[in-house]
ROMI-601796 format. One line per 3 residues: number of its first residue (from 0); their letters; for each residue x negated, y, z negated of N, C-alpha, C, CB. Coordinates in nm, 2 decimals. Glycine has a CB too. Layout:
N
NUM> a> X:Y:Z:X:Y:Z:X:Y:Z:X:Y:Z ~ ...
REM end
This chain:
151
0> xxx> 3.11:-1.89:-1.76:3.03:-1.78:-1.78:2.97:-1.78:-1.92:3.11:-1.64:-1.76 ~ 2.90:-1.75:-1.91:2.77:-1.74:-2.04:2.77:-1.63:-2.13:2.62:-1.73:-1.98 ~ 2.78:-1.62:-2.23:2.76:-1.49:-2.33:2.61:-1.47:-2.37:2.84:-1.52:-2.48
3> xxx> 2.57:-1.42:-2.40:2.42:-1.35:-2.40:2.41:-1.25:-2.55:2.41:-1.23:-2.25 ~ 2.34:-1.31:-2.62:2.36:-1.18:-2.77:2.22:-1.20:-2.79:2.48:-1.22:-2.96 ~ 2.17:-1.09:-2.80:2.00:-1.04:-2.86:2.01:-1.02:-3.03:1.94:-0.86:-2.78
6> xxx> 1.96:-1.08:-3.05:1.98:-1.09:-3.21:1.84:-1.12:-3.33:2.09:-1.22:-3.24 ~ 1.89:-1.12:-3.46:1.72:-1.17:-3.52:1.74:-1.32:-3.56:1.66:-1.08:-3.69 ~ 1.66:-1.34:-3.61:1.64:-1.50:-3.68:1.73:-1.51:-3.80:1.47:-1.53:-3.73
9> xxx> 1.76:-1.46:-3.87:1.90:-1.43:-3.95:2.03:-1.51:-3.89:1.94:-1.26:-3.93 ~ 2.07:-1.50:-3.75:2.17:-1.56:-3.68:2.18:-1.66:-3.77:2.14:-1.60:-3.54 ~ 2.30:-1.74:-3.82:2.32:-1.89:-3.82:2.35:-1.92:-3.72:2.40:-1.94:-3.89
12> xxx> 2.34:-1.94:-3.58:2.37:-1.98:-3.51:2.23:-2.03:-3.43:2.46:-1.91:-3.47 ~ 2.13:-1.90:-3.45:1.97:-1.97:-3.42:1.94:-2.06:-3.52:1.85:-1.88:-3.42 ~ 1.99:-2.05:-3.62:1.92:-2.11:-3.75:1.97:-2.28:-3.74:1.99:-2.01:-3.92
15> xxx> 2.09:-2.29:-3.71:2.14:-2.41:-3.69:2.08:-2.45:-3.54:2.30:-2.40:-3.69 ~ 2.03:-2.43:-3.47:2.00:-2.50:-3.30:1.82:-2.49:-3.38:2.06:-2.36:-3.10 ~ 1.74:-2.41:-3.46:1.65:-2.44:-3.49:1.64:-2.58:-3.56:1.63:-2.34:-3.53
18> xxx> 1.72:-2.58:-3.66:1.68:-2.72:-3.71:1.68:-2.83:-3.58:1.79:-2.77:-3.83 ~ 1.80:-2.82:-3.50:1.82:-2.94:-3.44:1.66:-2.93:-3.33:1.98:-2.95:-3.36 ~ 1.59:-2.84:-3.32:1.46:-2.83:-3.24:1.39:-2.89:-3.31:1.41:-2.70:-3.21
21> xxx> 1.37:-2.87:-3.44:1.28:-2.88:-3.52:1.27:-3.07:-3.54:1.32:-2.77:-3.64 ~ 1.39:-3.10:-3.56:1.40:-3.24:-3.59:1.39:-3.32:-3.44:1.55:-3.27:-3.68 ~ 1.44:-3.30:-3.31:1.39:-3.32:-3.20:1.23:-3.34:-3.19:1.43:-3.23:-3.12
24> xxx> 1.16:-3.20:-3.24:0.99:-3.22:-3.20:0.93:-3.32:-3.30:0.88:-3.07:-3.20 ~ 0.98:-3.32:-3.41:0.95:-3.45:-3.55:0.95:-3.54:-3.45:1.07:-3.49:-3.70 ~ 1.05:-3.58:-3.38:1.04:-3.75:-3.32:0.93:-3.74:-3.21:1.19:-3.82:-3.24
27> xxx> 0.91:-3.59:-3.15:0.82:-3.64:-3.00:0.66:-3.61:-3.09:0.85:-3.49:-2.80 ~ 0.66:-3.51:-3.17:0.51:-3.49:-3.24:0.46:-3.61:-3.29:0.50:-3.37:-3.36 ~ 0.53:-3.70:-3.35:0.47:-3.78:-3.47:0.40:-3.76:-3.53:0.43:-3.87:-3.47
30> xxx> 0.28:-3.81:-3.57:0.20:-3.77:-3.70:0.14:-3.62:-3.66:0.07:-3.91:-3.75 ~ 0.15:-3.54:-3.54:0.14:-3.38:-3.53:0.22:-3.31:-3.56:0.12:-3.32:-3.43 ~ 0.31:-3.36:-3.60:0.43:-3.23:-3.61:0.42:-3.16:-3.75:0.61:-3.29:-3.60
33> xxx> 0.37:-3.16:-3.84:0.30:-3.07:-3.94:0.24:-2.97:-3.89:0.22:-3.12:-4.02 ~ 0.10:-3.01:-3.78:0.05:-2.93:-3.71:0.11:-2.79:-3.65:0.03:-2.99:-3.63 ~ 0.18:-2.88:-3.57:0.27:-2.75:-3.51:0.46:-2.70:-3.62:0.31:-2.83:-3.30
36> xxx> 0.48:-2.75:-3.68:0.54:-2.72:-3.76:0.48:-2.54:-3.79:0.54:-2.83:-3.86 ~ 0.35:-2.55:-3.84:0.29:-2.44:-3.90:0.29:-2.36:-3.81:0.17:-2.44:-3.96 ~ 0.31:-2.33:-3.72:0.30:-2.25:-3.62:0.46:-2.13:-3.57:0.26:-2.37:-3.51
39> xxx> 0.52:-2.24:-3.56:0.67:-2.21:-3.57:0.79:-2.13:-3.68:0.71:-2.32:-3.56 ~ 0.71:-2.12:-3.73:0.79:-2.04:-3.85:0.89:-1.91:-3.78:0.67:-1.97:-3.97 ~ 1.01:-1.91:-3.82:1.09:-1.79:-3.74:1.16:-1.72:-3.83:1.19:-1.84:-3.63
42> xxx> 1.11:-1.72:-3.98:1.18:-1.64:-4.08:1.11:-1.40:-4.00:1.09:-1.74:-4.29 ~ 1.19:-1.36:-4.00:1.15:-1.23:-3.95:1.15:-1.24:-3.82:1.03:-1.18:-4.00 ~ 1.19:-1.28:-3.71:1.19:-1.25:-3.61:1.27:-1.13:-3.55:1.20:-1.35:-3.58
45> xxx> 1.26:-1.08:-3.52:1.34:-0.91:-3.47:1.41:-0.94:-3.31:1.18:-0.75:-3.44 ~ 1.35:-1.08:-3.24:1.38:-1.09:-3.10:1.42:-1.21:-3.04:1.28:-1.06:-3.03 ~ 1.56:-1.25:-3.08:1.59:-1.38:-3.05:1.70:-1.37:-2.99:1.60:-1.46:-3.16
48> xxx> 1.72:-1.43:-2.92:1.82:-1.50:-2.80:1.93:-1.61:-2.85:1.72:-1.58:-2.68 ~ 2.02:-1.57:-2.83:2.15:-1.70:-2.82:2.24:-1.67:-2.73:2.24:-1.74:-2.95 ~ 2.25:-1.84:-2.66:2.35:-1.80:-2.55:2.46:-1.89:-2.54:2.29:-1.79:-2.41
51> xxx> 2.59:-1.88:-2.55:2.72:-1.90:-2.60:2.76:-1.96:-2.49:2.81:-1.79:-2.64 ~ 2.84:-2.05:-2.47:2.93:-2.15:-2.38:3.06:-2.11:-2.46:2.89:-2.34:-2.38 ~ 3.16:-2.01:-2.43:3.24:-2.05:-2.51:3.24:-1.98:-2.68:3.22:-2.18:-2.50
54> xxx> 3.26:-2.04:-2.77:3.21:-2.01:-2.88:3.09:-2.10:-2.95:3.33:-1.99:-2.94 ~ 3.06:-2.19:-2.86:2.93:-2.30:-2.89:2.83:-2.25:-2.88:2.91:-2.42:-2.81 ~ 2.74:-2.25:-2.95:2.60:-2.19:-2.93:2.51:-2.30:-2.84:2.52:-2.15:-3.09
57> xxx> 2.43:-2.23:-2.71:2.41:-2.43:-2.64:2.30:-2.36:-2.65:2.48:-2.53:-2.47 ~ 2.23:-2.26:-2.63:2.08:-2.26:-2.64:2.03:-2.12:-2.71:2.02:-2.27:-2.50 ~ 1.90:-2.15:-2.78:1.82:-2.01:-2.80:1.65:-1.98:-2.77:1.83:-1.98:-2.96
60> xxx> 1.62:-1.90:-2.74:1.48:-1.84:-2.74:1.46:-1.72:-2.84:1.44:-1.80:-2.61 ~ 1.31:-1.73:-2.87:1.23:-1.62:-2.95:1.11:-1.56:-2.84:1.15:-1.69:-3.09 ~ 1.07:-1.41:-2.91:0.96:-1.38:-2.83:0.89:-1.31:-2.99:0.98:-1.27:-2.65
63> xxx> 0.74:-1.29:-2.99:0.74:-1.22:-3.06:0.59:-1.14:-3.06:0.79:-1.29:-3.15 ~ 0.52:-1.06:-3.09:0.41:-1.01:-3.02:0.32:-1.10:-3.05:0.36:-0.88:-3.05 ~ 0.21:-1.14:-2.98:0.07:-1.20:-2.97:-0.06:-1.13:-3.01:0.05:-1.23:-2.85
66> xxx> -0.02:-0.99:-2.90:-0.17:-0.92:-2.95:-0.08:-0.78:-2.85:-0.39:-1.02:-2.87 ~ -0.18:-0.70:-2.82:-0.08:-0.59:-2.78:-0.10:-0.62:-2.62:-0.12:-0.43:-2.82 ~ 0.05:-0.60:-2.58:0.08:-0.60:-2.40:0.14:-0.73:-2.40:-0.09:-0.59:-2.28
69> xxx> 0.16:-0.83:-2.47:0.11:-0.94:-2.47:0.23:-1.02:-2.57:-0.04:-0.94:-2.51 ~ 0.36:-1.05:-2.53:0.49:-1.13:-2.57:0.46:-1.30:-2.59:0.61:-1.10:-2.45 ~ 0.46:-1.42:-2.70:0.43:-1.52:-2.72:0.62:-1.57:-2.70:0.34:-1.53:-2.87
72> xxx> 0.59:-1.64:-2.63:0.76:-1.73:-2.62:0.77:-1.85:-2.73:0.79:-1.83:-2.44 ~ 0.89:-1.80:-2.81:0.88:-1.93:-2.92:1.06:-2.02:-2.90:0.85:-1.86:-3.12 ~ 1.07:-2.13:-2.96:1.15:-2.18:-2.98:1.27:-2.20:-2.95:1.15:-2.18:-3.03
75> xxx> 1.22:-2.25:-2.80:1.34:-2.25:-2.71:1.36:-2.36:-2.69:1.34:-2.19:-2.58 ~ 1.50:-2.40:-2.69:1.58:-2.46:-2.72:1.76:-2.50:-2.64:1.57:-2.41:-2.83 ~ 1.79:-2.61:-2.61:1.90:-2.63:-2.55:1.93:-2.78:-2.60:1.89:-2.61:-2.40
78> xxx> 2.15:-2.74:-2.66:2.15:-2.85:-2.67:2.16:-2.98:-2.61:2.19:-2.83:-2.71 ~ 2.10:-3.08:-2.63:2.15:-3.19:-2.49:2.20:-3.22:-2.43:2.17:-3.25:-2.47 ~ 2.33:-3.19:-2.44:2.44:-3.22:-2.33:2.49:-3.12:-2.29:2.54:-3.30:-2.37
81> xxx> 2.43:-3.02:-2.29:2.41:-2.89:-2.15:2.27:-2.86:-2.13:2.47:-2.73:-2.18 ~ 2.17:-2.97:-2.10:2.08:-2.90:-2.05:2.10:-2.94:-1.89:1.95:-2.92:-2.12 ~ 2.04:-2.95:-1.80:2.06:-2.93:-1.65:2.15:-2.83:-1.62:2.11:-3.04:-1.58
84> xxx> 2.22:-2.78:-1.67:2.29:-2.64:-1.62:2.23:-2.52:-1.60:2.39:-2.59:-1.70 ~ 2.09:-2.52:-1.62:2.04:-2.41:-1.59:2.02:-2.24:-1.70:2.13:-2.41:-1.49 ~ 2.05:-2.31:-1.81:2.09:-2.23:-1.96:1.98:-2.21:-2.00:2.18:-2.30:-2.08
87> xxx> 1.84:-2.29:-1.96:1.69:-2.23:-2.07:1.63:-2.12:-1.94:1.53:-2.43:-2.14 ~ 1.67:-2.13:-1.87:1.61:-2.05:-1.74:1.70:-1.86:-1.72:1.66:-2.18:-1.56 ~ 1.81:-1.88:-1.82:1.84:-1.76:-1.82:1.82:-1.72:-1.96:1.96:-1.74:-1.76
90> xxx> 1.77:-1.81:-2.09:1.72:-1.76:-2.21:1.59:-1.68:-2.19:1.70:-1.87:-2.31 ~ 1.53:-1.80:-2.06:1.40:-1.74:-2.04:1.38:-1.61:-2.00:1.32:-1.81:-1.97 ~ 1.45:-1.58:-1.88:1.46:-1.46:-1.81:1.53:-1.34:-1.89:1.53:-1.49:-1.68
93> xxx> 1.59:-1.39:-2.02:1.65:-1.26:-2.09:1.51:-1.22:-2.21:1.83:-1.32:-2.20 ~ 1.44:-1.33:-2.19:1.36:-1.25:-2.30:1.20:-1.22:-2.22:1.34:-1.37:-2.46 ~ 1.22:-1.28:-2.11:1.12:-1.17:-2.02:1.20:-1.02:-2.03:1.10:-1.23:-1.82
96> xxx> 1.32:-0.99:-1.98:1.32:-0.86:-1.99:1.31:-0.81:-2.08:1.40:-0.81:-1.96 ~ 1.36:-0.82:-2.25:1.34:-0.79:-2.34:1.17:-0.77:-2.37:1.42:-0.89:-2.40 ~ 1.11:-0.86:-2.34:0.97:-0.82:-2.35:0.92:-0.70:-2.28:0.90:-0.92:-2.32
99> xxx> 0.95:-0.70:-2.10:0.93:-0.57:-2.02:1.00:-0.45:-2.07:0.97:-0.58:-1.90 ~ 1.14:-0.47:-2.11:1.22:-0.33:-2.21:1.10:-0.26:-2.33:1.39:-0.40:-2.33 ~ 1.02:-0.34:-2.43:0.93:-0.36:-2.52:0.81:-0.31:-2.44:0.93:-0.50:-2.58
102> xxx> 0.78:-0.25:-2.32:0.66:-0.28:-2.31:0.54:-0.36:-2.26:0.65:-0.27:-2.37 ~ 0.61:-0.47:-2.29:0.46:-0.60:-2.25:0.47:-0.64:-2.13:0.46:-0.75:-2.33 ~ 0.34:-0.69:-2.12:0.32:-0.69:-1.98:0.31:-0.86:-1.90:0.18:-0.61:-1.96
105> xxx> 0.27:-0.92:-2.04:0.29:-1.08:-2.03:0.34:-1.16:-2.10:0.20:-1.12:-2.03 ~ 0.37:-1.25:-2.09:0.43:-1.40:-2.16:0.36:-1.44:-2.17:0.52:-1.49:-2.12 ~ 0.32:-1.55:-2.26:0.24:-1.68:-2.31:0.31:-1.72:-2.41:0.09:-1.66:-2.35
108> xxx> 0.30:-1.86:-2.36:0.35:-2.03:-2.49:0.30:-2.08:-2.51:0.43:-2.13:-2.48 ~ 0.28:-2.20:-2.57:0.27:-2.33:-2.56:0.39:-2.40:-2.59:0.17:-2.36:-2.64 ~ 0.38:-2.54:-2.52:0.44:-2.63:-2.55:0.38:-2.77:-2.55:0.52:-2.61:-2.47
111> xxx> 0.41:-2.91:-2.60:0.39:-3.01:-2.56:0.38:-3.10:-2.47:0.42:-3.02:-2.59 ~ 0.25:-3.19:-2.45:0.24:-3.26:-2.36:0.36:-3.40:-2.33:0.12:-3.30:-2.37 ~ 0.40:-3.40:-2.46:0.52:-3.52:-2.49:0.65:-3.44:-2.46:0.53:-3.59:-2.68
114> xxx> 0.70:-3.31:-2.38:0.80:-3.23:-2.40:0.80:-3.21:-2.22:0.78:-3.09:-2.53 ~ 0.80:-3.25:-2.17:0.85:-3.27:-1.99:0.87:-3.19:-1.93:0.95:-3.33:-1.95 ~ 1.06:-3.23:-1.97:1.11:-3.11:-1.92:1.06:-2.95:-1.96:1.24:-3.14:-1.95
117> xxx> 1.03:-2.94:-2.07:0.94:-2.83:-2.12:0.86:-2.76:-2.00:0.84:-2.89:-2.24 ~ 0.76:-2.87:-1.95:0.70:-2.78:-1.87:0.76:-2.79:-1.76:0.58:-2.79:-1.87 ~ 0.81:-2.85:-1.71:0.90:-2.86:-1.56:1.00:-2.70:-1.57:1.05:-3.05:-1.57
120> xxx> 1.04:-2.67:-1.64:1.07:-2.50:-1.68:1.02:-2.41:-1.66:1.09:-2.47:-1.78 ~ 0.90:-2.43:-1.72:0.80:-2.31:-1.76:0.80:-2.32:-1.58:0.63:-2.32:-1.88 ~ 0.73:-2.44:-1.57:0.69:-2.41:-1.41:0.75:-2.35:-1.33:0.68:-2.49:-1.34
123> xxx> 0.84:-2.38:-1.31:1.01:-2.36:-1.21:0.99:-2.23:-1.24:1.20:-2.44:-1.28 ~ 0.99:-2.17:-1.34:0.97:-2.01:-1.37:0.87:-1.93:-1.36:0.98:-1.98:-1.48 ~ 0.79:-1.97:-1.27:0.70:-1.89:-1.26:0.55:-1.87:-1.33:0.76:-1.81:-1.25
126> xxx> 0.56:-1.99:-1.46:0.48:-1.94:-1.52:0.32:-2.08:-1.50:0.56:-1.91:-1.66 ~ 0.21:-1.99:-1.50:0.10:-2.06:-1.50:-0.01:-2.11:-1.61:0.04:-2.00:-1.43 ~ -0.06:-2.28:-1.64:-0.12:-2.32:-1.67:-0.25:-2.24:-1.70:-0.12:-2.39:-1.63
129> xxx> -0.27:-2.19:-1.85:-0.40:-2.10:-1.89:-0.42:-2.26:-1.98:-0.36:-1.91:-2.00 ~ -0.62:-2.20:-2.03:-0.61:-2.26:-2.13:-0.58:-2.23:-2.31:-0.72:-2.32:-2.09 ~ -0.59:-2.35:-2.35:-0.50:-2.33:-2.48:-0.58:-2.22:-2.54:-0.48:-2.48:-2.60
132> xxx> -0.46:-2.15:-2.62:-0.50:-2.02:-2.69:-0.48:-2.04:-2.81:-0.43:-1.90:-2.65 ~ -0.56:-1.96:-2.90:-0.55:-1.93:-3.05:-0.50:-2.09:-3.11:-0.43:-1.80:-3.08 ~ -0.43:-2.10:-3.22:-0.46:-2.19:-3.28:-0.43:-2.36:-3.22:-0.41:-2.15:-3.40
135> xxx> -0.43:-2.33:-3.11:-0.40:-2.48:-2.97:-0.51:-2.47:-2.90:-0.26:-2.49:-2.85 ~ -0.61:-2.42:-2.93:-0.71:-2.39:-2.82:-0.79:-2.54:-2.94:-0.80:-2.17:-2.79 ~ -0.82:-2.65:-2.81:-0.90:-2.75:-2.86:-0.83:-2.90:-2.89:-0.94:-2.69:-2.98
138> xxx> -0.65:-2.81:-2.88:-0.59:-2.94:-2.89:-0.48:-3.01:-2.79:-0.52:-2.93:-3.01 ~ -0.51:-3.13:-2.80:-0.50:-3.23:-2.67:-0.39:-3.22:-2.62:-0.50:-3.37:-2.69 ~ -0.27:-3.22:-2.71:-0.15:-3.25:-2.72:-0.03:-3.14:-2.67:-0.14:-3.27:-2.86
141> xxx> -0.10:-2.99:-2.61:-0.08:-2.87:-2.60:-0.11:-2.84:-2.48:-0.13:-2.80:-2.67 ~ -0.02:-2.77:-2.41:-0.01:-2.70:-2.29:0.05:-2.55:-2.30:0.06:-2.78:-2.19 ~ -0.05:-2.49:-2.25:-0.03:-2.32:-2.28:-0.01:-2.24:-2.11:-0.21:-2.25:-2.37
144> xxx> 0.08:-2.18:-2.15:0.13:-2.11:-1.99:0.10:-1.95:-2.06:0.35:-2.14:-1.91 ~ 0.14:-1.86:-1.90:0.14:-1.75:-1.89:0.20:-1.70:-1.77:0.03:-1.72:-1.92 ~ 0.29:-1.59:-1.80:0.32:-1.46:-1.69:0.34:-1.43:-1.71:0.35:-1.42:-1.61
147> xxx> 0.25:-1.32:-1.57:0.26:-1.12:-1.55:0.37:-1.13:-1.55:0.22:-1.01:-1.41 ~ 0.44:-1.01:-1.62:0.60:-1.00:-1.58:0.63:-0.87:-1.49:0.70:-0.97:-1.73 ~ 0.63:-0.88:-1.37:0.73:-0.80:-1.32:0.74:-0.65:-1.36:0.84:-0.86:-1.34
150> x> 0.74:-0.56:-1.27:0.83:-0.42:-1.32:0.97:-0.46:-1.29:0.78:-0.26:-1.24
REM end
């Protein structure tokens, strides 16, 4: 069984599974990961996800507003050797509610075309291929989803 804590970007425990994200997309971005580096910044986040195995932190998500109605999924994350268990599919689904609790009415991400399993997720979850938005609108390397969420 899985522990579940809604928390900010403060956590050390997001803060530690962030770096290891961070240094993961360095190897798949190569010479883009500055690019999107700038993008990612999670200092102030008010809406972050960690979810516990135990006392191990194996995965986290962020959501944070886009525009109004309108929740951006950021920096989700699982460590490697629990991913197939099914652990980014209930980060995901905790911060859909969190966003419907908040009001909003949609999700949107982006992720990478070099990041797979990435979108093999989003998909599996319901969520659909838009095109790239705001500052990925134009670039190759980016795949941008979206979904209605549910009452």
């Amino acid at each position: 069984m899985y522990k579940i804590i809604r928390t900010n970007s403060d956590n050390p425990d997001f803060q530690k599974l962030v770096t290891e994200l961070d240094n993961d997309l360095a190897i798949r971005d190569g010479d883009e990961h500055a690019f999107y580096a700038q993008h990612n910044k999670t200092a102030g986040l008010n809406t972050v996800i960690v979810i516990y195995d135990g006392y191990l932190a194996v995965g986290i998500g962020a959501i944070r507003e886009y525009e109004p109605g309108v929740m951006e999924v950021k920096r989700m994350y699982v460590l490697p050797e629990k991913r197939g268990l099914g652990i980014a599919s209930i980060v995901l689904k905790e911060l859909e509610n969190w966003a419907k609790e908040l009001g909003y009415k949609k999700c949107i991400l982006e992720t990478g075309k070099k990041q797979p399993e990435a979108i093999a997720l989003y998909q599996k979850n319901n969520y659909k291929v838009i095109p790239n938005y705001g500052n990925y609108a134009g670039v190759d390397n980016s795949v941008c989803f979206e979904k209605v969420l549910g009452c």
